[in-house]
N, C-alpha and C positions, 0 to 999 in steps of 0.2 A: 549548406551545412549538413555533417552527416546525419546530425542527430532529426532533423527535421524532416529529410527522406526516411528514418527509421519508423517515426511517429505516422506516416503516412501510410505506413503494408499496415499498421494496425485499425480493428475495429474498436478497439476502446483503449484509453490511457487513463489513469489517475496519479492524481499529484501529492503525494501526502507529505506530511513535514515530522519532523521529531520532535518537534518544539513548538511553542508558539513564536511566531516574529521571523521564522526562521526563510522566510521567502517566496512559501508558494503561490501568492498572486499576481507577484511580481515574475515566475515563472510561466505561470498561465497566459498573463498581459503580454509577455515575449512570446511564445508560440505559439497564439491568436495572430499580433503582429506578424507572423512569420508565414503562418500559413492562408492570411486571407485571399491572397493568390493562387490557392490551392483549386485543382478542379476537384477535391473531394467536398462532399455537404458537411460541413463539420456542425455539431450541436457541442452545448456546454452546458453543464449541471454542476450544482455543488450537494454534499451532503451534511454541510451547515451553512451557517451565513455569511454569503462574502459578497466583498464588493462596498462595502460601509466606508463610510471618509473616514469616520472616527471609531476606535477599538471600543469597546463598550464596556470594556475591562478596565484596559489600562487609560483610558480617555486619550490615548495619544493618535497618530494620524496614518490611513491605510490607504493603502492601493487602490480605487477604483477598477471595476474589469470592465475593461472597452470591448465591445463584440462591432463587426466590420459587415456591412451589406451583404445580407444574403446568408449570415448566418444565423446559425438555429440554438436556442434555451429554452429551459426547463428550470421556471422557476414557480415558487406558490403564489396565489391569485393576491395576495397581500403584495406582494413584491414588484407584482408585475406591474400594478398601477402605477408605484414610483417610478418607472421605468424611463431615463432620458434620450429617447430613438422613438422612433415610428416601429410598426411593426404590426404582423399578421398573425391573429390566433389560429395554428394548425390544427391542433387538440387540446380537449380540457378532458383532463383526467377523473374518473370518479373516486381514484383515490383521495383521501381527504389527510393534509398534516392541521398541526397545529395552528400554520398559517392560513387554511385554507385547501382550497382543490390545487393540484399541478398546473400547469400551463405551458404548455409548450408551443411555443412562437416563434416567428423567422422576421429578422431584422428586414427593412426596408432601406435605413439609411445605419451609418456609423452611429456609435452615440454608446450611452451608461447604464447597466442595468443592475440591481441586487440579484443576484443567484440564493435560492434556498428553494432543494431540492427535496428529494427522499431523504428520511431520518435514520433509514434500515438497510441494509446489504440485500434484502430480498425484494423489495421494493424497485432498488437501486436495477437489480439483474433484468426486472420485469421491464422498467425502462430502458433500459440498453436497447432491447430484446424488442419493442416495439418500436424505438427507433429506429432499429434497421428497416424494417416494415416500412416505414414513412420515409426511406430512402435516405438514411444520415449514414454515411460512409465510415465517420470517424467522432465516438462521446466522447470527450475530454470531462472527467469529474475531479473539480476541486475539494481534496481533504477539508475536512473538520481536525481538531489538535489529537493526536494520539489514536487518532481512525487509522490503524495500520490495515484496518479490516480491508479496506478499497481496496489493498493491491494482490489480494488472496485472486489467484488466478481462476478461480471460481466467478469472479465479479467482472473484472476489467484485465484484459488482455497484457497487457505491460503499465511499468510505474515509473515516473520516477519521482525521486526522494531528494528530501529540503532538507538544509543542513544548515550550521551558520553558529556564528560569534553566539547566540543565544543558551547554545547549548555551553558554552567556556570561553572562559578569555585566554585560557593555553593552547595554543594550537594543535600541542600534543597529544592533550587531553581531548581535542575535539577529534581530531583523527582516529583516537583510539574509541569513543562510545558511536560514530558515525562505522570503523571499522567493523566492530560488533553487531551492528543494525544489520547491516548489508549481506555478513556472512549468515545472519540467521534468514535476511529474505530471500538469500542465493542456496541454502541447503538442497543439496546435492539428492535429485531425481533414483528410485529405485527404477532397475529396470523393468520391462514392457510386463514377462510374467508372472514377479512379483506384485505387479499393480493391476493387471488382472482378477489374482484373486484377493485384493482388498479392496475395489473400485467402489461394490456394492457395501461394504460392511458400514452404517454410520452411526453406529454407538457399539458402545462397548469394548473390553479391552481381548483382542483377538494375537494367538504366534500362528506362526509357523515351524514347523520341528525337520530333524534333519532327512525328514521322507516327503518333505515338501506338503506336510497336510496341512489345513486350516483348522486351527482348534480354538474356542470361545471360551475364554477363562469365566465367565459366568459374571461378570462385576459390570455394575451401567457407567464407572468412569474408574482412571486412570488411579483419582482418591483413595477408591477401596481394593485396590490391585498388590497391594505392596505390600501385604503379608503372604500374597498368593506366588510372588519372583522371588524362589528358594534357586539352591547352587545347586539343585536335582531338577526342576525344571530350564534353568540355562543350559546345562549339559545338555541337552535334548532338544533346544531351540535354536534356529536361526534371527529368525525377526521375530520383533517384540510390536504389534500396530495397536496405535490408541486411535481413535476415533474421534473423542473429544479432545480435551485440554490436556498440557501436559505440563505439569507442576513440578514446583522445585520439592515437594516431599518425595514425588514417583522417583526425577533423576535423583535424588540423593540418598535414595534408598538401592534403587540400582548401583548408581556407584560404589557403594561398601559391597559390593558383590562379587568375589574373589573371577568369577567365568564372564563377568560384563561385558569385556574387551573380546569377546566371541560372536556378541549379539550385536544385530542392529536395530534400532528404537527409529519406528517413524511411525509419522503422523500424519495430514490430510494435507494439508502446506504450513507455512511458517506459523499464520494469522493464528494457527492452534497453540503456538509454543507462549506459553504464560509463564515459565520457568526465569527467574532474576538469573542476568549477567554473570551475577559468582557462581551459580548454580551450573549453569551450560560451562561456564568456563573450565571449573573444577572435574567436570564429565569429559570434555573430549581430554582433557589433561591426565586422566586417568587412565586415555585410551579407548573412550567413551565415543558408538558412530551413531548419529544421526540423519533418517535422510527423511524425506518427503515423496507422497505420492503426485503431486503436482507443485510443480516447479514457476515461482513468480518469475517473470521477464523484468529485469529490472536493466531500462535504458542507460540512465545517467543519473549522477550525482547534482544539483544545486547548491548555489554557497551566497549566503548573505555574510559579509564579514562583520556587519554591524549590529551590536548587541543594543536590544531596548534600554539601556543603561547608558549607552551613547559611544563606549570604547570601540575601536577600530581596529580591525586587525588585518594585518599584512595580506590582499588578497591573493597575490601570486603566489606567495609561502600556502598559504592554507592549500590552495587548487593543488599543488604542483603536491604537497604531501599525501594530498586525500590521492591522487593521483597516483603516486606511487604504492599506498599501502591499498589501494580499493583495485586496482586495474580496471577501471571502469573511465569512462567520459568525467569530466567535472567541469563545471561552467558556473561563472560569477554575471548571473544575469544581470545585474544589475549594470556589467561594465558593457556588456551584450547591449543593451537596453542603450548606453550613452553611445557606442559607435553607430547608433544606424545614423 
């Protein structure tokens, strides 16, 4: 499968979903499955709690994550005693969560474990980053709901992303807030020299003008910037770089901006963009460019067609649409899951 040699050149993957319900341990559970033959060391973390039989929300019933002989987790020292496998403690961590110290272990036989990982994206990088060290070839970290943060190319090397009936029982409508997702975590890379001089800059709102200088508008975010992008500062500007967040007041303040469509507005990667869907939408519609200084790798699509509600929806229609509006891979793990 191509997608499963793709996941193999990478040093880290994360799974994250849009939704709740929408698939991603049933993604994980398929390519654990897939790769236990792998001659990479693969390790697996989460950066919330997974692996529970029962949702602790919705009381209804969840995926177990099956880990396969000889593979390596990272979970808190609370978790790790429920643990159903044998297995060897490599490192305890003196980082300390809520559950406890870290733990990272290597499976002895097949068998059940709870994952609950790092709570923090920096936390999360520091373990990557010492994994390699202890010779794990490939982290696999399963999302938390709305942690798009994981697939910030800053954290984990490539993503892929969960989708599914939970987000809508229209197919349409599902293809259209999945297409939306995808194109902000695919936003289009400035080039090498541009991102040279903004590599260093991480706060504050910085152009560049048509003599290629760097100039510091003076403001610590993006917030207090929007009295400062006059139609005599456009004139004069190429790119517009935020550093931090980028908010639906900045673009919509920019878009009433008769010279916007001159400028290009980027940010660090996507995980900065906090701006609502009507917001980005109404910006490029205006002629409005967007890029990023690093660019997520984003694998493949996931599709659970089954909404926590219980409704079904056509999974070949979904795939084959997401398919045609994403250009990307899209796989119904779950039918994955029924062929082996």
């Amino acid at each position: 499968m191509q997608l499963i040699s793709e996941i193999q050149k990478c040093s880290s993957l994360s799974i994250v979903g849009m939704a709740k319900n929408v698939g991603k341990t049933v993604t994980l559970n398929y390519l654990l499955g897939e790769l236990q033959h792998s001659d990479k060391q693969i390790a697996v973390t989460s950066i919330g709690i997974d692996g529970e039989g029962i949702d602790q929300v919705t009381a209804t019933a969840k995926p177990e994550i099956i880990l396969y002989d000889g593979m390596m987790f990272v979970t808190s020292e609370k978790h790790y005693i429920s643990r159903q496998l044998t297995s060897e403690i490599m490192h305890l961590s003196n980082h300390r969560t809520s559950l406890g110290r870290l733990v990272t272990a290597k499976t002895r036989v097949t068998g059940k474990v709870l994952l609950s990982g790092p709570a923090d994206t920096a936390t999360l990088q520091q373990l990557i980053a010492h994994n390699k060290m202890m010779g794990v070839d490939l982290t696999i970290v399963d999302g938390a709901l709305s942690r798009l943060s994981l697939a910030s190319p800053s954290v984990t090397e490539a993503t892929i992303l969960a989708t599914g009936a939970a987000i809508s029982a229209k197919i349409a409508h599902l293809v259209k807030q999945t297409k939306h997702q995808c194109d902000i975590v695919q936003l289009e890379q400035v080039d090498n020299d541009i991102l040279s001089k903004l590599t260093l800059l991480h706060s504050g709102v910085w152009i560049i003008n048509k003599e290629g200088e760097v100039r510091d508008l003076g403001v610590r975010s993006a917030l207090m910037a929007g009295r400062l992008i006059t139609e005599q500062l456009l004139n004069d500007t190429l790119y517009i770089y935020i550093a931090g967040a980028l908010s639906d007041s900045f673009l919509d303040h920019l878009r009433m901006q008769k010279s916007m469509d001159k400028v290009t507005l980027v940010v660090q990667d996507f995980t900065k963009v906090f701006a609502s869907p009507e917001s980005i939408t109404a910006f490029f519609r205006k002629g409005g460019k967007l890029k990023v200084l690093y660019k997520t790798r984003l694998l493949a699509i996931t599709v659970n067609p089954t909404s926590p509600e219980g409704y079904v929806l056509n999974s070949q229609e979904v795939c084959s649409a997401l398919q045609d509006a994403l250009e990307l891979p899209v796989y119904d793990v779950r039918q994955l899951n029924n062929q082996k």
